[in-house]
PLY file of the C-alpha trace (Angstrom):
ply
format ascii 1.0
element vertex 216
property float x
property float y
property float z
element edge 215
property int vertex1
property int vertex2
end_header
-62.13 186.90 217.26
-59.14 189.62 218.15
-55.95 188.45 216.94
-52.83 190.14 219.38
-49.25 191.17 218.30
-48.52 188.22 219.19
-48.31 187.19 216.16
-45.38 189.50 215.28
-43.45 187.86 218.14
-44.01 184.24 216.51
-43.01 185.61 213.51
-40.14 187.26 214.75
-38.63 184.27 216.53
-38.63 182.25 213.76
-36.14 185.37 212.08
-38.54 186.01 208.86
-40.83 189.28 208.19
-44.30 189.04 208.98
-45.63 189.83 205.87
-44.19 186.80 205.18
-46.57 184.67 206.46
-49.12 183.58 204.51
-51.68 182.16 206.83
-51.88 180.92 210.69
-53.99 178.52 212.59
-55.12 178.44 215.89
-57.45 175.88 218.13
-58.04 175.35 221.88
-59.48 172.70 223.97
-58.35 170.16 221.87
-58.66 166.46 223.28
-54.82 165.92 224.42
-53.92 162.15 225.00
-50.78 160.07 225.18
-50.80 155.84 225.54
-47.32 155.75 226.03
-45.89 155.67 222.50
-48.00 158.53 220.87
-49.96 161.42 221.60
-52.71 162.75 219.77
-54.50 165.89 220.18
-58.04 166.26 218.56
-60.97 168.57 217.94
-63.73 167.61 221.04
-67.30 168.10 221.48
-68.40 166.82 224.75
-69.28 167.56 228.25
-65.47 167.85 229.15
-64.12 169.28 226.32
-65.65 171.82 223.01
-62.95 173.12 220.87
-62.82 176.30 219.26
-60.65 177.62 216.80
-59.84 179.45 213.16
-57.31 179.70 210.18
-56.85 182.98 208.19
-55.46 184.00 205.00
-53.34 186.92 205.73
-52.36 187.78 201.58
-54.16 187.83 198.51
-57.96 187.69 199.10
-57.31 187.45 202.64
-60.33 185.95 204.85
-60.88 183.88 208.26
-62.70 180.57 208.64
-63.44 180.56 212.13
-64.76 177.24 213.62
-67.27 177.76 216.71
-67.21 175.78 219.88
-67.98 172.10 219.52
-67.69 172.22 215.68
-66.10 169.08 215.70
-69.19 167.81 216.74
-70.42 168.95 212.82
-68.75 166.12 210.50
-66.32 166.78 208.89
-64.83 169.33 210.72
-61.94 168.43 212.82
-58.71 168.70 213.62
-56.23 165.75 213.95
-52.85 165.94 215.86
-50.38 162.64 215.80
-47.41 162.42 217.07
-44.45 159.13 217.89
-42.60 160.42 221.40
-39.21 158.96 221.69
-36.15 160.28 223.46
-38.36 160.98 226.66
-36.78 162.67 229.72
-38.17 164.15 232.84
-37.85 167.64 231.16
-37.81 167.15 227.09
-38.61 164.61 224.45
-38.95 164.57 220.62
-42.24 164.47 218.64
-42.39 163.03 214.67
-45.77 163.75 213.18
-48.57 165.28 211.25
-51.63 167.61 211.78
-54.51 167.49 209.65
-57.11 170.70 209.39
-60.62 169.93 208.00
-63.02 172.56 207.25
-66.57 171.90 206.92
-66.87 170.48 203.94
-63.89 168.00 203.73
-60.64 170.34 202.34
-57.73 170.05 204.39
-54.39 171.87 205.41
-51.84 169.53 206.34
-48.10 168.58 207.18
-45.73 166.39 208.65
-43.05 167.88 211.05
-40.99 167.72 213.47
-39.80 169.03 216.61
-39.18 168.74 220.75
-41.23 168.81 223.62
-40.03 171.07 226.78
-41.86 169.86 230.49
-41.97 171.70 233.18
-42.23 170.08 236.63
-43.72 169.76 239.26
-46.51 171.74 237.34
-46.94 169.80 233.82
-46.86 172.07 231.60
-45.80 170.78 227.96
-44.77 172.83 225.24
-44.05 171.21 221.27
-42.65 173.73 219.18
-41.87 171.66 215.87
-41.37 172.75 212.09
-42.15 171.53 208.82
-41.65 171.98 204.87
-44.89 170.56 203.53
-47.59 172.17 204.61
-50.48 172.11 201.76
-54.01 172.92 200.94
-56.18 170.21 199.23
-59.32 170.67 197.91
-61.51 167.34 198.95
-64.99 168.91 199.58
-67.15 170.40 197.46
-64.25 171.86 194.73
-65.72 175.32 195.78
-61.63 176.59 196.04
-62.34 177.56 199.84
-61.70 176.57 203.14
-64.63 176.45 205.13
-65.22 177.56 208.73
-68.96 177.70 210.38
-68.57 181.05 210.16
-66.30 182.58 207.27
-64.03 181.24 204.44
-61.44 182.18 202.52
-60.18 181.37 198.64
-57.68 178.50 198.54
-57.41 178.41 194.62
-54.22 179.87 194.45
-52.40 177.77 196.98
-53.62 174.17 195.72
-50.47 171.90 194.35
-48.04 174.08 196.47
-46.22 173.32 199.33
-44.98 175.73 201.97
-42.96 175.92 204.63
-44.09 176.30 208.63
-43.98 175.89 212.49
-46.49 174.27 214.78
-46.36 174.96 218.36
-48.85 172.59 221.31
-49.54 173.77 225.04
-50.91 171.75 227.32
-50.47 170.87 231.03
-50.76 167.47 232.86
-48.27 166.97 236.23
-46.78 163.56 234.75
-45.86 164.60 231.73
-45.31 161.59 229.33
-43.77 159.48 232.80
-47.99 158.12 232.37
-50.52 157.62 230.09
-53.60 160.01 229.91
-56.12 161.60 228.14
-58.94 164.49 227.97
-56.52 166.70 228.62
-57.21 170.35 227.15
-54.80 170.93 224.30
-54.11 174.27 222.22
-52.23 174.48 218.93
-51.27 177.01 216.67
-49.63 176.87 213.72
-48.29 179.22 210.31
-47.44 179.11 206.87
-44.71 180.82 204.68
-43.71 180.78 201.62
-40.88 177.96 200.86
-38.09 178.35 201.22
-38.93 180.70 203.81
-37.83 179.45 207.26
-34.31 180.08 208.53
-34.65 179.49 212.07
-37.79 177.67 213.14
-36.48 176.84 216.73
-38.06 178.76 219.35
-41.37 179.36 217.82
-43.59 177.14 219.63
-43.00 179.32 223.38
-43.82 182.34 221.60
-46.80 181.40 219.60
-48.41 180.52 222.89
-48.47 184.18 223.76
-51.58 184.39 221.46
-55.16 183.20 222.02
-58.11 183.72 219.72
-60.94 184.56 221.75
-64.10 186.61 221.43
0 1
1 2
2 3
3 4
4 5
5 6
6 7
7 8
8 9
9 10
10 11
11 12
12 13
13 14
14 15
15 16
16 17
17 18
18 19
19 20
20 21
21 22
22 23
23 24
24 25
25 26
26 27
27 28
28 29
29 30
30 31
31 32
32 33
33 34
34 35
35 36
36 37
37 38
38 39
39 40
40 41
41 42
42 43
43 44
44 45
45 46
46 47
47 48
48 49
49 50
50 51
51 52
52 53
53 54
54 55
55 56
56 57
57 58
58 59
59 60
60 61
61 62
62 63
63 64
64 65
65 66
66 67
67 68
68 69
69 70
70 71
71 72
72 73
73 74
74 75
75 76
76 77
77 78
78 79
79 80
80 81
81 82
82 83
83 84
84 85
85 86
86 87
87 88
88 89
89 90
90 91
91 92
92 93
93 94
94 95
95 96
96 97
97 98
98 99
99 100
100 101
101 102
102 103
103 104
104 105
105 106
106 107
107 108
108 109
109 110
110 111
111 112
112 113
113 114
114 115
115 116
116 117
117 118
118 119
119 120
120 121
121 122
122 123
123 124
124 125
125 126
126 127
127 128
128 129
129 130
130 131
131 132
132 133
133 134
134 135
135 136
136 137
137 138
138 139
139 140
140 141
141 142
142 143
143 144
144 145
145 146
146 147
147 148
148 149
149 150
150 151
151 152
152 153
153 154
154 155
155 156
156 157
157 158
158 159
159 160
160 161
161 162
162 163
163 164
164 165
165 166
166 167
167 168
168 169
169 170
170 171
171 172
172 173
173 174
174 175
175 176
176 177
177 178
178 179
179 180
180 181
181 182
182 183
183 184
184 185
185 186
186 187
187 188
188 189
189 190
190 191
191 192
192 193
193 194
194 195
195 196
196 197
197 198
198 199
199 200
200 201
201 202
202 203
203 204
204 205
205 206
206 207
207 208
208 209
209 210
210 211
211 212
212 213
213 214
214 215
């Protein structure tokens, strides 16, 4: 997978160095869905929907865990997106929550955060840029000190029992916004971590992070 400058411009936005960042996320075709108090957005294997996706290490023994299409389909690999909406208008509304990453063998990057929702109508589209100070690494699988893809890994060793700073972004598009209820809706997230403290000005990083797709 090709990784753009893009990066650089999330990085940028959020008014720290990239060489700061210590690793990034990124997953598409996620299973989007909102029942009118909370929206989730999960990894899919199915007729409609196969998501695809990969976290890398950019410092220290740096390395990519890239997760093929449908690997969610490949227990425990997944991805889980949660989310409480409140504060909903026709163009904006705010998003508490927490992601969970699982590689294939049960370790996990995850966080709470925070953040707000732009919609654009009469299209749909919905962008979450949100931020948070506790993203970590956990070791739950087979205490190799990796994380996993089903293709790749990279050494988590040196970032267990820390927690680190970071933004998450969410694109998706569905003409009623969160006015309705829906579901199966194609989701993309992307995410990164820096060192704590580390972020000055997290606003503004979910519109650029959506400048950069992972794709072969």
């Amino acid at each position: 997978m090709t990784k753009t400058t893009a990066l650089i411009a999330l990085a940028g936005a959020a008014t720290f160095a990239a060489a700061d960042v210590i690793a990034t996320y990124s997953y598409t075709d996620l299973d989007g869905a909102f029942d009118g108090s909370t929206f989730t957005a999960d990894g899919a294997s199915n007729n409609d929907l196969a998501s695809t996706g990969d976290v890398s290490l950019l410092v220290g023994s740096k390395g990519t865990a890239e997760f093929t299409t449908g690997f969610a389909g490949l227990a425990p690999a997944d991805v889980a997106i949660t989310m409480d909406i409140s504060n909903v208008t026709a163009t904006t509304a705010t998003g508490v929550g927490s992601v969970i990453l699982t590689d294939t063998d049960g370790d996990t990057i995850s966080a709470a955060f925070s953040g707000e929702w732009n919609i654009i109508n009469p299209f749909g589209f919905m962008f979450f840029s949100g931020s948070s100070s506790d993203y970590a690494f956990t070791d739950n699988g087979q205490l190799d000190g990796r994380f996993n893809g089903t293709l790749g890994s990279f050494a988590i060793s040196n970032l267990l029992n820390q927690f680190y700073d970071g933004a998450i972004s969410l694109l998706l598009q569905t003409p009623g916004g969160f006015a309705t209820v829906f579901d199966g809706v194609s989701t993309q997230a992307d995410g990164l971590l820096v060192p704590t403290p580390g972020v000055l000005a997290i606003a503004g990083v979910g519109l650029a992070g959506m400048a950069r797709r992972r794709r072969d």
